[in-house]
C-alpha positions in Angstrom: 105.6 129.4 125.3 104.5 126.1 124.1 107.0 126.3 120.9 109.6 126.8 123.1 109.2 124.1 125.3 109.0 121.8 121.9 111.7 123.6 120.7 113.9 122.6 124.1 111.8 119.1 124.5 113.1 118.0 121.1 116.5 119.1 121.6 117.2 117.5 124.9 115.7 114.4 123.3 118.6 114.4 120.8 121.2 115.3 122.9 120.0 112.4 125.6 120.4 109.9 121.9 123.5 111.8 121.0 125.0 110.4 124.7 124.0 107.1 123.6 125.9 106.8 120.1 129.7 106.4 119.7 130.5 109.1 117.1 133.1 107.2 115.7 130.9 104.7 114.8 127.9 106.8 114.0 130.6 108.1 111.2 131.4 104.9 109.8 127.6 104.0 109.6 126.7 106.9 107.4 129.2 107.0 105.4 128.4 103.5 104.1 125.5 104.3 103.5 124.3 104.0 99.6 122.9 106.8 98.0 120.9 105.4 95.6 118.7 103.2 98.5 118.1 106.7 99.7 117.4 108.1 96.3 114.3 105.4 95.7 113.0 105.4 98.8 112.4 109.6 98.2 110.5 108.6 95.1 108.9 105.7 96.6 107.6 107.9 99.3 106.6 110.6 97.0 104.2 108.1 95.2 103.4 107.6 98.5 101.6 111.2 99.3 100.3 111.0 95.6 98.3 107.8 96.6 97.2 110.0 99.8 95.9 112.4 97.3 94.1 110.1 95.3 92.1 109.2 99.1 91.5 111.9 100.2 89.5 112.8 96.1 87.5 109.5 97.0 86.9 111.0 99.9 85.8 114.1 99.0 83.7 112.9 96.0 81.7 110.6 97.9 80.7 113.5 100.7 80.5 116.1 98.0 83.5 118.5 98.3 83.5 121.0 95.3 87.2 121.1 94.9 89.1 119.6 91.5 90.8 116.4 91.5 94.1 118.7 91.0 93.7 121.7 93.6 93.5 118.1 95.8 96.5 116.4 94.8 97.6 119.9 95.0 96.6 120.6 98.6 97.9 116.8 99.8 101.0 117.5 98.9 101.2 121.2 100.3 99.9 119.6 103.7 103.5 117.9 103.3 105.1 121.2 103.7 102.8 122.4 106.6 103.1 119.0 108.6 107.2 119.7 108.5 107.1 123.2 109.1 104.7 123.1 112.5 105.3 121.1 115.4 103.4 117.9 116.1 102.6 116.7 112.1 99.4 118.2 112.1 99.9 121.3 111.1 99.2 119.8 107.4 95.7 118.7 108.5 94.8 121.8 110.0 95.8 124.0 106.6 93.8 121.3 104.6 90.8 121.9 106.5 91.3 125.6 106.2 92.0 125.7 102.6 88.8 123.5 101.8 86.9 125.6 103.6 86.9 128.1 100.9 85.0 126.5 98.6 83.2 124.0 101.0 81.3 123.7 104.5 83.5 123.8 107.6 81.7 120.4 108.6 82.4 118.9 105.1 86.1 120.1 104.9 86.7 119.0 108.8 84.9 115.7 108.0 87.3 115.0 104.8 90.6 115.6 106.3 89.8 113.8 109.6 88.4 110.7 107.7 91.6 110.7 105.6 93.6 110.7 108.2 91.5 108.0 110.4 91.4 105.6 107.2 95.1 105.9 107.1 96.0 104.9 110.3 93.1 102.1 110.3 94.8 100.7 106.9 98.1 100.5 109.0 96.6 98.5 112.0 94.7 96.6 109.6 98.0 95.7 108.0 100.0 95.2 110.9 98.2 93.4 113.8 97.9 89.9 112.3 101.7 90.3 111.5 102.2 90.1 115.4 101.2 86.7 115.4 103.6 85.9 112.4 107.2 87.6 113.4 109.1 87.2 116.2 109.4 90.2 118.8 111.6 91.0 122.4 108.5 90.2 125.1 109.1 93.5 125.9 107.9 95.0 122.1 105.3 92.5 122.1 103.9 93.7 125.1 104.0 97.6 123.5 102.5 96.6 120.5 99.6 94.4 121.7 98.8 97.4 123.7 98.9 99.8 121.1 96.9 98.0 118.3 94.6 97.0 120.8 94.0 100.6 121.5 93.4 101.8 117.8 91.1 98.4 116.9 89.2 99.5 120.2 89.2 103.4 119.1 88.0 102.1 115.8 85.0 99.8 117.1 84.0 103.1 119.6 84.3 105.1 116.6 82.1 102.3 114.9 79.5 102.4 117.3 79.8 106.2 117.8 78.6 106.5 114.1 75.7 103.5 114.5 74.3 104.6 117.8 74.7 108.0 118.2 72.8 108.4 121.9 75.0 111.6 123.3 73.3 113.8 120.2 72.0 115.6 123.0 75.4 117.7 124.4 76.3 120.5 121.7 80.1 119.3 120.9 79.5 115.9 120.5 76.4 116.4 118.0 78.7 118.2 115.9 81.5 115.4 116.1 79.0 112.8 115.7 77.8 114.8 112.3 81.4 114.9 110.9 81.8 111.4 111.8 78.8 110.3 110.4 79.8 111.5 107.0 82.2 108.3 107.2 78.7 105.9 106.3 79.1 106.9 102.8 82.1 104.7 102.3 83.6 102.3 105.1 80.8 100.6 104.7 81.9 99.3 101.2 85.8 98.3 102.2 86.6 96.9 98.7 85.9 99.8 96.8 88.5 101.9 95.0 88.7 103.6 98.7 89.9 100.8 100.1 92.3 99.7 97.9 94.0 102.8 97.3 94.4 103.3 100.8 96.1 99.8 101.7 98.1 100.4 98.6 99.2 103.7 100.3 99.9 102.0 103.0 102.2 99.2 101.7 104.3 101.7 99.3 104.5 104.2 102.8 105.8 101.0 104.3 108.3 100.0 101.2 109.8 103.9 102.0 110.6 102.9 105.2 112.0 99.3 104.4 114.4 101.2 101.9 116.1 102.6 104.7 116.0 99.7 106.8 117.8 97.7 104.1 120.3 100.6 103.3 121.3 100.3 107.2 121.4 96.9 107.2 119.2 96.0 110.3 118.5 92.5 110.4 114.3 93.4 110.2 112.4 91.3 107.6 109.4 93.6 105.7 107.0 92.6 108.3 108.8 93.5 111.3 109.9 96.9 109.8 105.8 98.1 109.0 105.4 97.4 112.8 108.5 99.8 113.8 107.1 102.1 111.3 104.0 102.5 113.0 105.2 103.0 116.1 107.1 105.8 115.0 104.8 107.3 112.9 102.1 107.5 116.1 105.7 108.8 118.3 105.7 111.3 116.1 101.9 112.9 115.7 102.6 113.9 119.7 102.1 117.1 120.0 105.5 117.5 122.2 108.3 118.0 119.6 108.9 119.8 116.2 107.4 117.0 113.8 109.1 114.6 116.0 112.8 114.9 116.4 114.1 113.7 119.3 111.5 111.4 119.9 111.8 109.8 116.6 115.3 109.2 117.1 115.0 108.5 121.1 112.0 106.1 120.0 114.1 103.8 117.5 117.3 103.8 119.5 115.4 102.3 122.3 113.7 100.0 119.9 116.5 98.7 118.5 118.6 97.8 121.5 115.9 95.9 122.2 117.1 93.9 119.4 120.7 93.3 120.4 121.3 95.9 117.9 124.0 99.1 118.5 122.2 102.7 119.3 123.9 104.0 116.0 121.6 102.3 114.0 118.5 103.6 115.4 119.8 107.1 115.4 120.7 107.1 111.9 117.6 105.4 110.8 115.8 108.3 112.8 117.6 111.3 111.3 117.6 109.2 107.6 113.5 108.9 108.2 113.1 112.7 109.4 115.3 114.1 106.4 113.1 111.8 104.2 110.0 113.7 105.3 111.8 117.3 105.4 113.0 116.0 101.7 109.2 115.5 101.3 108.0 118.4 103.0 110.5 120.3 100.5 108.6 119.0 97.4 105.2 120.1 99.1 106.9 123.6 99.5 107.2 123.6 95.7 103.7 122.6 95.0 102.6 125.3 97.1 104.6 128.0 96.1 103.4 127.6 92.3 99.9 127.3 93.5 100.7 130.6 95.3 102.2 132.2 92.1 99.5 131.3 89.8 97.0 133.0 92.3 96.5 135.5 94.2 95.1 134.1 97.4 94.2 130.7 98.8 90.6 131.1 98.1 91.4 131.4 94.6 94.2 128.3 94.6 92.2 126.0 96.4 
């Protein structure tokens, strides 16, 4: 039942977007499009995800995960493939956690993925927020993204003081969160490390993907401006309401766009150009898994 209603949620997304655009136009724009913008930022994004991969084999080393540095490079880039084919982008996170638990502890595995996936998003605030002061937004946007950021610094202060003072140890669920959490003391509290710069690294070449397609459109946004629209549809897209976010990617970037004067064709076709990015993506996960899947004869084995 749930499927279904994402199924129908994302398509009446689209087709509310699709009532916005002149087709005419929306033809024109795409086919002016140049292919070889497109081309690099596929290959930038794929460096991307193997930057991820080299994170998340910090990660494990320093909490003591058993897999190899490959069958992790490996599994990051299968987690690709799962985040496109289930709804929500986190299917990928889930089937990490599950494949590490072969070879690891349920509280180690959980604790890896969900610190990879914390330290990303913290790289991206970490990134963005001063930037607000620095580029010029619609009052509007401004207002959206001081809220925002000022809800993942808070989130990661809570999650700070979570981990230093751990006083609800005594109700069942949250001593178990607060022991995959706690995991996290190995490493943020040395933020120059190999960690850290991998991960902001990630971050800016994740960003560079994105400003590819920016430039191939032609929307007037500097670098800056485009890491903050990136964000915002990166978080648009991890709610659980859609499959992997069409229709609110693409409802999402319209709307932020005309905000900047600018004609609802452009932020549809940066929305479908940034989902068939990540399906192109997820594709190349689908590869990696496959062979892993052909070399063995079950995931215990491959991972």
């Amino acid at each position: 039942m749930l499927l279904f209603f994402k199924i129908v949620f994302s398509g009446l997304a689209l087709w509310w977007v699709l009532r916005q655009v002149n087709l005419d136009q929306l033809h024109s724009v795409f086919k002016e499009l140049p292919v070889s913008t497109y081309s690099y930022a596929l290959l930038t994004m794929s460096l991307c995800v193997c930057l991820n991969g080299l994170r998340l084999c910090y990660i494990s080393k320093l909490i003591g995960i058993k897999n190899s540095f490959k069958s992790l490079i490996n599994l990051t880039w299968s987690g690709t493939f799962f985040n496109q084919l289930l709804p929500g982008g986190i299917g990928g996170d889930a089937y990490r956690i599950y494949a590490l638990t072969k070879k690891n502890s349920t509280l180690l595995s959980t604790s890896a993925i969900i610190w990879d996936r914390i330290l990303g998003l913290a790289c991206m605030g970490l990134i963005c927020v001063p930037m607000l002061f620095f580029i010029k937004l619609p009052s509007s946007l401004k207002i959206i993204a001081l809220t925002t950021y000022s809800f993942l610094v808070g989130g990661i202060v809570i999650l700070m003081l979570f981990i230093r003072f751990p006083i609800l140890q005594n109700y069942k669920l949250i001593n178990k969160l607060w022991k995959i959490l706690a995991l996290g003391k190995k490493f943020i509290s040395k933020p120059c490390t190999f960690l850290g710069i991998t991960g902001l690294t990630a971050t800016f070449v994740n960003f560079a993907a994105f400003y590819l397609l920016i430039i191939a459109l032609q929307i007037p946004l500097n670098f800056w401006e485009s890491c903050v629209l990136y964000t915002f549809s990166l978080l648009i897209t991890m709610i659980p309401i859609s499959i992997s976010g069409w229709g609110l990617r693409e409802s999402f970037l319209t709307a932020y766009l005309l905000a900047y004067g600018l004609p609802p064709e452009k932020g549809f076709t940066l929305g479908i150009l940034q989902g068939l990015l990540m399906l192109a993506v997820g594709g190349i996960g689908a590869i990696f898994y496959l062979f892993s899947k052909n070399h063995k004869n079950s995931l215990g084995t491959t991972l």
